[in-house]
C-alpha positions as CSV (number, residue, x, y, z in Angstrom):
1,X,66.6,-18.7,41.9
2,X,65.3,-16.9,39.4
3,X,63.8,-13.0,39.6
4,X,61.4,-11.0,38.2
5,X,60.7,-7.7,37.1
6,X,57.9,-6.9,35.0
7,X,54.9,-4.4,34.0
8,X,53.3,-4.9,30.7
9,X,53.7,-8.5,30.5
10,X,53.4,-9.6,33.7
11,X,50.3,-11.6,33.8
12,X,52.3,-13.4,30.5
13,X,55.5,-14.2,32.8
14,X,53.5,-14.9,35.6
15,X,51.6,-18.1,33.6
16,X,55.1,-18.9,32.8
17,X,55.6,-20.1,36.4
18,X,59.4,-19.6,36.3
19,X,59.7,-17.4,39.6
20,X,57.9,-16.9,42.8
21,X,59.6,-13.9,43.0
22,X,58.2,-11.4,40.6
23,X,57.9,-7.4,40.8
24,X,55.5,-5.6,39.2
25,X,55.6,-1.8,38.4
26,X,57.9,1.1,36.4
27,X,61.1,1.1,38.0
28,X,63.8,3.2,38.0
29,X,66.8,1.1,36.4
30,X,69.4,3.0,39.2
31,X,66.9,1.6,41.7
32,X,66.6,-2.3,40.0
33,X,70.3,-1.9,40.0
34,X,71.0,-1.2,43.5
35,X,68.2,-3.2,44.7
36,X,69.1,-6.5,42.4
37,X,72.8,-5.8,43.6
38,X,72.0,-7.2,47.2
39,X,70.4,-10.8,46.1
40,X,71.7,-13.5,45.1
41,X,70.4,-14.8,42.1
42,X,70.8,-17.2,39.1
43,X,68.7,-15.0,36.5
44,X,67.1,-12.0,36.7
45,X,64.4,-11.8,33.4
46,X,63.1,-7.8,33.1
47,X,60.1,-7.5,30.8
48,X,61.4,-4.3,29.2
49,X,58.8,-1.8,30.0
50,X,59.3,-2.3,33.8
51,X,62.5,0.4,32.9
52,X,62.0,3.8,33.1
53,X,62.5,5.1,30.0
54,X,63.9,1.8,28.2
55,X,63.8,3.2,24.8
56,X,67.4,4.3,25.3
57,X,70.1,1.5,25.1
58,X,72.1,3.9,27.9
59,X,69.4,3.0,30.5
60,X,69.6,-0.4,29.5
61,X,73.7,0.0,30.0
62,X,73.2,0.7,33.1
63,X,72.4,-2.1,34.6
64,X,75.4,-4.0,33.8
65,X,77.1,-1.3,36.0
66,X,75.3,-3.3,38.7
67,X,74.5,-6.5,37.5
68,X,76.7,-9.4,35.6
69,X,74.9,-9.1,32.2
70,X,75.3,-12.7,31.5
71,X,72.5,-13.8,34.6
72,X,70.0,-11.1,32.2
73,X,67.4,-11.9,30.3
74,X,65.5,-8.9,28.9
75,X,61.8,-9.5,27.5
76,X,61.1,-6.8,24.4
77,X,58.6,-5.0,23.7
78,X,57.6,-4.2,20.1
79,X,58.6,-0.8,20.3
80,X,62.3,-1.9,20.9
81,X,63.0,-4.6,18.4
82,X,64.8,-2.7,16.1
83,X,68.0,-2.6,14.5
84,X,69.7,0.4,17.3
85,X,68.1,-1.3,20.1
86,X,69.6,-5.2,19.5
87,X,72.6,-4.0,18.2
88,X,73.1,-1.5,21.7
89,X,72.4,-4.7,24.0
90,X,74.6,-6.6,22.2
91,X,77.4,-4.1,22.1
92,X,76.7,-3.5,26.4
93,X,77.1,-7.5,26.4
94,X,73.1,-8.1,26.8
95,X,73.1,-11.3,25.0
96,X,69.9,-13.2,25.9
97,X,66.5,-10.9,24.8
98,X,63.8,-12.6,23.3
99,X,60.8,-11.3,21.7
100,X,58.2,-13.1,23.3
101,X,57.4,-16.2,26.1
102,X,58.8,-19.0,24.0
103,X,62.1,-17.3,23.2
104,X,62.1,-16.6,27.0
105,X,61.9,-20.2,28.0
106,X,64.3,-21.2,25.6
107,X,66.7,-19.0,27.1
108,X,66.2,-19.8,30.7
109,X,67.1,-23.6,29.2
110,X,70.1,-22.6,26.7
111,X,71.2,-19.1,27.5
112,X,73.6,-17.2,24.6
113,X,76.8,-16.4,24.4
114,X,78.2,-13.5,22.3
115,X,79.0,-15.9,19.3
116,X,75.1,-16.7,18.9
117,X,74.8,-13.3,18.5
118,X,77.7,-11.6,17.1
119,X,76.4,-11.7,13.7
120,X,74.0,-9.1,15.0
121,X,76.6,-6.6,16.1
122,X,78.2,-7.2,13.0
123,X,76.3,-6.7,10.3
124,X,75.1,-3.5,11.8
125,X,78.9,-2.4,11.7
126,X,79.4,-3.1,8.3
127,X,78.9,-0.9,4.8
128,X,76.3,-2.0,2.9
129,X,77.2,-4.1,-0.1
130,X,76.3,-2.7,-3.1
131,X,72.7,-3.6,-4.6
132,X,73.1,-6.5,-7.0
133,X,71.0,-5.3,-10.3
134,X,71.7,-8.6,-12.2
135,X,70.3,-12.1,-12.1
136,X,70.8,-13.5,-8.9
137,X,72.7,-17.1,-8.3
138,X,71.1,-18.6,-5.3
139,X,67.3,-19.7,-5.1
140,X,65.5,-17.9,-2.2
141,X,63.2,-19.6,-0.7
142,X,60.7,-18.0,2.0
143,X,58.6,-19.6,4.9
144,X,55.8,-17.7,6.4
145,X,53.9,-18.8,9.6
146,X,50.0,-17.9,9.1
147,X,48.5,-19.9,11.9
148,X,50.3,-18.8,15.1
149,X,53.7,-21.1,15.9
150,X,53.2,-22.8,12.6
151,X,56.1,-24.6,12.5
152,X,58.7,-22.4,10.1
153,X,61.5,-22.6,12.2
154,X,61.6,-26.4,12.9
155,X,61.0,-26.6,8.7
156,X,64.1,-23.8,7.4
157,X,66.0,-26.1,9.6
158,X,65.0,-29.6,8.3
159,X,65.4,-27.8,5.0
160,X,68.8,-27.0,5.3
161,X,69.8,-30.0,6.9
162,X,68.9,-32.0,4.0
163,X,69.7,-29.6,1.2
164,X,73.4,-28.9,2.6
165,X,74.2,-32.9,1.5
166,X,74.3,-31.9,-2.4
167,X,73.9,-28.2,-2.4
168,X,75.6,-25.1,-1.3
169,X,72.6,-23.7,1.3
170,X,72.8,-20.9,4.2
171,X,69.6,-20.3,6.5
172,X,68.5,-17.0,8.0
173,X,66.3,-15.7,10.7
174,X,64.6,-12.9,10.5
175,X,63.7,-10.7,13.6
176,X,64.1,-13.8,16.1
177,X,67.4,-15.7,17.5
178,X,65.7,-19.4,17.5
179,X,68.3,-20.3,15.0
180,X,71.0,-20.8,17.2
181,X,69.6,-23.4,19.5
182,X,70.0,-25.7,16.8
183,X,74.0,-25.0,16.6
184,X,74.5,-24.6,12.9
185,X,76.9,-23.4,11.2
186,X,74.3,-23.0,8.3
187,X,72.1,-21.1,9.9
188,X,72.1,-17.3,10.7
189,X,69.8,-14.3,12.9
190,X,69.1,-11.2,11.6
191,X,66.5,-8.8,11.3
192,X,64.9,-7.0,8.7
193,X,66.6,-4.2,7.7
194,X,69.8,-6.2,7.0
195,X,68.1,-8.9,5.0
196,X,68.7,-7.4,1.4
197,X,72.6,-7.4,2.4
198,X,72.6,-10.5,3.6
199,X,71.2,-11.9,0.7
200,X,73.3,-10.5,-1.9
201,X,76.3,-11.5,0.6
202,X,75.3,-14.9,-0.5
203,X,74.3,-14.8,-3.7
204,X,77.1,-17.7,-4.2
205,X,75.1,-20.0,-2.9
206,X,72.9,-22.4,-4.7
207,X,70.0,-22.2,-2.3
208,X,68.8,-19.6,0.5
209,X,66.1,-20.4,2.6
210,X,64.5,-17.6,4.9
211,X,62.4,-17.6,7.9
212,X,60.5,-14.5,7.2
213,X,58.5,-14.1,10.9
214,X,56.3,-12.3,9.2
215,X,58.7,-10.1,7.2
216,X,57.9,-8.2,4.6
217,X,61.0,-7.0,3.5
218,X,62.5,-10.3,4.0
219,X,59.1,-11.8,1.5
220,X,60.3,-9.4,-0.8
221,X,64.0,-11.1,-1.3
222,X,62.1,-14.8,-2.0
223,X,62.2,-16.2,-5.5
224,X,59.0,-18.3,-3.7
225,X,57.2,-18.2,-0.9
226,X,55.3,-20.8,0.9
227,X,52.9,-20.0,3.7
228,X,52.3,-22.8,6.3
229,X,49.1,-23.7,7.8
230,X,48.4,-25.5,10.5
231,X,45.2,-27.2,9.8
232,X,43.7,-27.8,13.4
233,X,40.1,-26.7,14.0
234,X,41.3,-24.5,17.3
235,X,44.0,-22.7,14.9
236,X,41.7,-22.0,12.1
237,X,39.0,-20.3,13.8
238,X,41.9,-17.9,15.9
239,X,43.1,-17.0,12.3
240,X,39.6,-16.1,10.8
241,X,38.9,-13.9,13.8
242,X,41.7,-12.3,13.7
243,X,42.4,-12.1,9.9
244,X,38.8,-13.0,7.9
245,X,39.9,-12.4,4.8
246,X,43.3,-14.6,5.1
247,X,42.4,-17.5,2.4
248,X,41.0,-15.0,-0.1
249,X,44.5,-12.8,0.2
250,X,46.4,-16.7,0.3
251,X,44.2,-17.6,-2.8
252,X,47.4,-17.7,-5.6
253,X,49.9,-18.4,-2.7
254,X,51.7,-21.6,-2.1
255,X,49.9,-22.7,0.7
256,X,51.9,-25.9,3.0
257,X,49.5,-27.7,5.4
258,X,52.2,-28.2,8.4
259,X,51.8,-30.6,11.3
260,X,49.1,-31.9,9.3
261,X,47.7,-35.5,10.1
262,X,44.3,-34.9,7.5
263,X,43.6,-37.4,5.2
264,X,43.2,-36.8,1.6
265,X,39.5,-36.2,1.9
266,X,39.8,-34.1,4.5
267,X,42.5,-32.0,2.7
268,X,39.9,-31.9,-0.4
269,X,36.9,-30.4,2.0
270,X,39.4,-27.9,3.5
271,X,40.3,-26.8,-0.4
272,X,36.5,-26.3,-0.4
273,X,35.8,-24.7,2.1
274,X,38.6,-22.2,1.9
275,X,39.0,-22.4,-2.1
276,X,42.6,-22.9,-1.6
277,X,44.6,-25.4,-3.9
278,X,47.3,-26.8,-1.5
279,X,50.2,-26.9,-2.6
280,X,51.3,-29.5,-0.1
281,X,50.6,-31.8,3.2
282,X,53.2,-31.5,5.5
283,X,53.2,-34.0,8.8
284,X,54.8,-33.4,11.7
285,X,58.8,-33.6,11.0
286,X,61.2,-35.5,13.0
287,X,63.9,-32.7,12.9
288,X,66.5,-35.3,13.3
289,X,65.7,-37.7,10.1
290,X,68.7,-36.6,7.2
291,X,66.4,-38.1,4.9
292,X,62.8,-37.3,6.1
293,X,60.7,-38.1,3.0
294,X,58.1,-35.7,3.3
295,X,61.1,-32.6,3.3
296,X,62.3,-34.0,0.1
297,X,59.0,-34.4,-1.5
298,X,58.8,-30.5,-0.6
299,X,61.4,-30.1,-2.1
300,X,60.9,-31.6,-5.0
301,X,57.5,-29.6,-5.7
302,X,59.7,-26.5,-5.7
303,X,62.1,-28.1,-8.2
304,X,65.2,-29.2,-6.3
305,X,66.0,-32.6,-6.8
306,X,67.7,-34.7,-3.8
C-alpha cells in the first residue's frame, strides 16, 4: 500500500493514480512522523511542500526518526533542488527524490539504493580540482531537450553505449537521477554546480557526452551542442506558446529532429516554416541495438567515426 502526502502537487499525484490514500494540506513533519508511525505501509511519497518548513534538510531528518527512509520517496519542489538540499537527503539516507511525476513513477518501479546516488554525496565532499586553463582532451558533447520529454536521456545513453566499443566515453546527468535506471557504469548524476569539476575530472577521456536538462552551466562545458526536437504537431504548438521566439534563438544551433517519423519533404517544409537547417532526423531509437544506424550516422555528422 502506498501513501500520500501532498499540497502543491497534489492534483499532479493524484492523476498519477498510485494511491487511494492521499492527504492534502501543510503538515507538521513531528505530526507525519507520529501519524505515518502507526500504518503499515510499502511507500510513503511526500510532495515536499506538504512539510512545514522543508527548506531545512533537519526537518527533512526528522522523519527518519520515525520512518525507515528507504519506504520514502520525496517529490521536490524547485526551490529545493539544489546542491545543500540533495546532498542533506542523501547524507540522512533519503535516497529516492525525484524532481517531477516521471522520476516519481520510476522510482515507485526501481527504487535507489545509496550506490545510485553516492556520487552525489561525494562530489559535494570533495575540493574542487583546479580549473584546467589549457586545451582540453575529451570532446564534450551536449544534449538539450526543447520540446518537453524530448528524448535526451534515452539518446546520451544510446550514445554511450555505442561509442564505449572504440572510445574511452563517460556520461553525465545533470540535475536528474534517470541515469541510473539504465545501470551503467558509464553513466553518472550530478547537478550543476559540480559539472565544471566533473568535467575536467575527466578530461582523459576521448569523449564526454552531457545531458544538460536544461543546464546552462552544464551548455557552457560542451565543445557542441545539439538541441532535439520532437517534431509532432501537439509538441510544436506547446513550444511556440510557451517560447515564440524558440526557432529564431535555435537559428545557428544544431537542431536534431528526435522520434521523428517525417519524410524528407516534410522535414524540408518544417525547414521553411521555421527557417531552421536540420542538422539531422532522428527516429525513434531502440535503446537496445549496439549498432543502431541512425546513432552512428549522428555520430558521424559530429565527426566521430565508428
Amino acid at each position: 500500500m502506498n501513501i500520500v502526502i501532498a499540497n502543491q502537487y497534489s492534483e499532479l499525484i493524484k492523476q498519477l493514480n498510485i494511491s487511494e490514500n492521499i492527504y492534502t494540506g501543510l503538515y507538521d513533519v513531528n505530526e507525519v512522523g507520529n501519524s505515518m508511525n502507526k500504518i503499515q505501509f510499502d511507500t510513503l511519497i511526500i510532495d515536499v511542500t506538504a512539510i512545514k518548513n522543508y527548506q531545512y534538510i533537519s526537518t527533512i531528518k526528522q522523519l527518519t526518526n520515525y520512518i525507515d527512509a528507504s519506504k520514502i520517496i520525496i517529490l521536490l519542489d524547485n526551490n529545493c533542488i539544489n546542491d545543500e538540499f540533495i546532498n542533506g537527503l542523501v547524507s540522512v539516507g533519503i535516497y529516492n527524490f525525484a524532481k517531477d511525476t516521471d522520476g516519481l513513477l520510476k522510482l515507485l518501479n526501481d527504487p535507489h539504493t545509496y550506490n545510485d546516488v553516492s556520487g552525489y554525496r561525494n562530489e559535494y565532499n570533495k575540493d574542487t580540482l583546479p580549473i584546467n586553463n589549457e586545451k582540453r582532451h575529451a570532446k564534450v558533447i551536449g544534449l538539450v531537450n526543447v520540446t518537453r520529454h524530448a528524448g535526451s536521456t534515452t539518446l546520451a545513453y544510446s550514445l554511450v553505449k555505442i561509442l564505449k566499443k572504440k572510445y574511452n566515453v563517460i556520461g553525465i546527468e545533470v540535475d536528474a537521477t534517470d541515469f541510473s535506471f539504465f545501470k551503467s557504469k558509464n553513466l553518472i548524476s550530478t547537478i550543476s554546480n559540480k559539472i565544471k569539476y566533473l568535467v575536467n575530472k575527466y578530461d582523459d577521456q576521448d569523449i564526454i557526452i552531457i545531458d544538460t536538462n536544461d543546464s546552462n552551466k552544464a551548455i557552457q562545458e560542451c565543445d557542441q551542442v545539439l538541441y532535439l526536437v520532437e517534431p509532432t504537431t501537439i509538441k510544436i504548438n506547446k513550444l511556440m506558446l510557451s517560447k515564440p521566439t524558440i526557432f529564431r534563438d535555435l537559428f545557428d544551433k544544431k537542431v536534431v529532429l528526435n522520434k521523428c517519423f517525417l519524410n524528407k519533404w516534410d522535414i524540408a517544409e518544417f525547414e521553411n516554416e521555421s527557417r531552421l537547417k536540420i542538422f539531422y532526423s532522428m527516429p525513434s531509437i531502440n535503446e537496445r541495438d549496439k549498432t543502431d544506424p541512425n546513432v552512428i550516422k549522428l555520430l558521424a555528422k559530429l565527426g566521430i567515426k565508428i
